[in-house]
C-alpha positions, 0 to 999 in steps of 0.5 A, a space after each residue: 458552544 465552546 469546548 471545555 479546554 478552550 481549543 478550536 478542534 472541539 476537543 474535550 479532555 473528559 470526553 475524548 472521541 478516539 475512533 476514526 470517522 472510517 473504522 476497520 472493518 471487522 468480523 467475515 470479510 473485513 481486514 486483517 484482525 491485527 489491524 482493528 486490535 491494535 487500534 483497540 490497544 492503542 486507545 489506552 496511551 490516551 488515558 495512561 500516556 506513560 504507558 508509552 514513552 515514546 510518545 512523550 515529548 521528554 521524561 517526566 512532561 506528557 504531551 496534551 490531551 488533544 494532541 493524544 487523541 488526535 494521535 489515536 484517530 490518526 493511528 486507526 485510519 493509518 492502521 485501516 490503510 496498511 499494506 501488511 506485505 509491505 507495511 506501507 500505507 497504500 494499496 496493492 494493485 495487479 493493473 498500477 502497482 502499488 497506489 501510495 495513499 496521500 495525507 487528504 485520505 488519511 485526515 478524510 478518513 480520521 475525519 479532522 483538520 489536515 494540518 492536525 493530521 499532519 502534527 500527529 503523524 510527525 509526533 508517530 515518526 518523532 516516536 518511530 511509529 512511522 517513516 515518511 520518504 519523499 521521492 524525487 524525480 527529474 523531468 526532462 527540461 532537468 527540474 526536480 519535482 516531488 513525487 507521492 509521499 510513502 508512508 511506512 509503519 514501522 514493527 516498533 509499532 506493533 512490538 510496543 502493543 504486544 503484537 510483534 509475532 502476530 504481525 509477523 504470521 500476519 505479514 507471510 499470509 499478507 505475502 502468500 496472498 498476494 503472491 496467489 494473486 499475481 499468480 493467477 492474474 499471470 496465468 489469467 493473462 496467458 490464457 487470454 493470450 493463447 485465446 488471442 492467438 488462436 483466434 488470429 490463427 482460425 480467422 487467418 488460416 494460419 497453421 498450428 505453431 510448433 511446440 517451441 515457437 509456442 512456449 517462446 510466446 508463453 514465455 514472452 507472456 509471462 514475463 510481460 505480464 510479471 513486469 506489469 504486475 510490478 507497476 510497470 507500463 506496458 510499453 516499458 514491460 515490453 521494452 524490459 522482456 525483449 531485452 531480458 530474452 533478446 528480442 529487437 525492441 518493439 518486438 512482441 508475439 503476435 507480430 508473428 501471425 499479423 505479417 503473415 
């Protein structure tokens, strides 16, 4: 059956569907409650659009309904995929760095078209809701080639819905977490290497090392293991700390106790 304005995504202006097909997880365990709460503040641009001048096309002319409700799905599942330490959308990772969430999962999860997916987030940009950065890199026969596109919500966002200095409590515990995270995969990191240390010492018979040769190797460690935190691979960690601490390259601890 048709819908009542005549439009092919079954949009219907007296019985708009404003929640995403994938909601925020709410209560114990689930997001952040920022997330889901400007979700909820968000819904009522739809039925009072100038509550929101920027998302008017100009002064005095709204824009459709069905462009309305598109832009309220697409906010909740934005919403659901960010990143409040970077306010990107994406995911943070202690193994691959930052993995950039691309528009298939943001449309999947509002559960509409691509292409009205992508009309929605240009309306959020036009807004300044949102900026988009496209990232080029350079192969080695010299062509340019488009990387994953990033994502960014602006603060202009929150401000509009009355929660600029919540997202800013928000944002330092996002960052504390975060950074307690990467302090305990790097202490992780330097017990798993100690313990592989040791072990090569006991199967080999090789004596205890001194004091500084072991806080050079923790050391090595440590500054291998922040630089892949980062996202780096771990060749290029590797190549990074020994020339940070002036090692040759290639270098790394437990060639010591292998060639003896």
């Amino acid at each position: 059956m048709p819908s009542p304005s005549g439009n092919r995504c079954g949009h219907n202006p007296y019985s708009p569907r404003l929640n995403a097909a994938v909601s925020i997880p709410k209560g114990k365990g689930g997001f952040p409650r920022i997330l889901s709460l400007a979700a909820e503040r968000a819904k009522a641009w739809y039925f009072h659009p100038k509550k929101c001048p920027p998302l008017q096309i100009h002064s005095g002319r709204q824009i459709r309904s069905e462009r309305r409700e598109a832009c309220q799905i697409v906010l909740e599942s934005i919403l659901r995929h960010l990143d409040l330490a970077s306010m990107c959308l994406g995911t943070p990772t202690l193994a691959n760095g930052f993995i950039d969430i691309d528009i298939k999962t943001i449309s999947h999860d509002a559960g509409i078209g691509q292409r009205r997916c992508e009309r929605a987030i240009a309306l959020l940009k036009r807004a300044g809701f949102m900026r988009v950065q496209q990232p080029r890199r350079q192969n080695e026969e010299g062509s340019y080639f488009g990387c994953q596109a990033i994502r960014i919500v602006t603060e202009t966002l929150f401000e509009w819905l009355g929660l600029g200095p919540m997202l800013q409590r928000e944002r330092a515990r996002a960052s504390e977490r975060l950074r307690r995270r990467a302090q305990k995969a790097n202490r992780r990191l330097s017990d798993s290497m100690r313990r592989a240390v040791q072990g090569i010492k006991k199967a080999s018979f090789i004596p205890h090392p001194s004091p500084d040769k072991e806080q050079r190797t923790l050391a090595w460690n440590r500054s291998w293991g922040q630089l892949v935190l980062e996202g780096l691979e771990p060749h290029e960690a590797q190549r990074r700390t020994n020339e940070s601490l002036g090692y040759p390259q290639g270098y790394s601890p437990g060639q010591e106790y292998l060639r003896r």
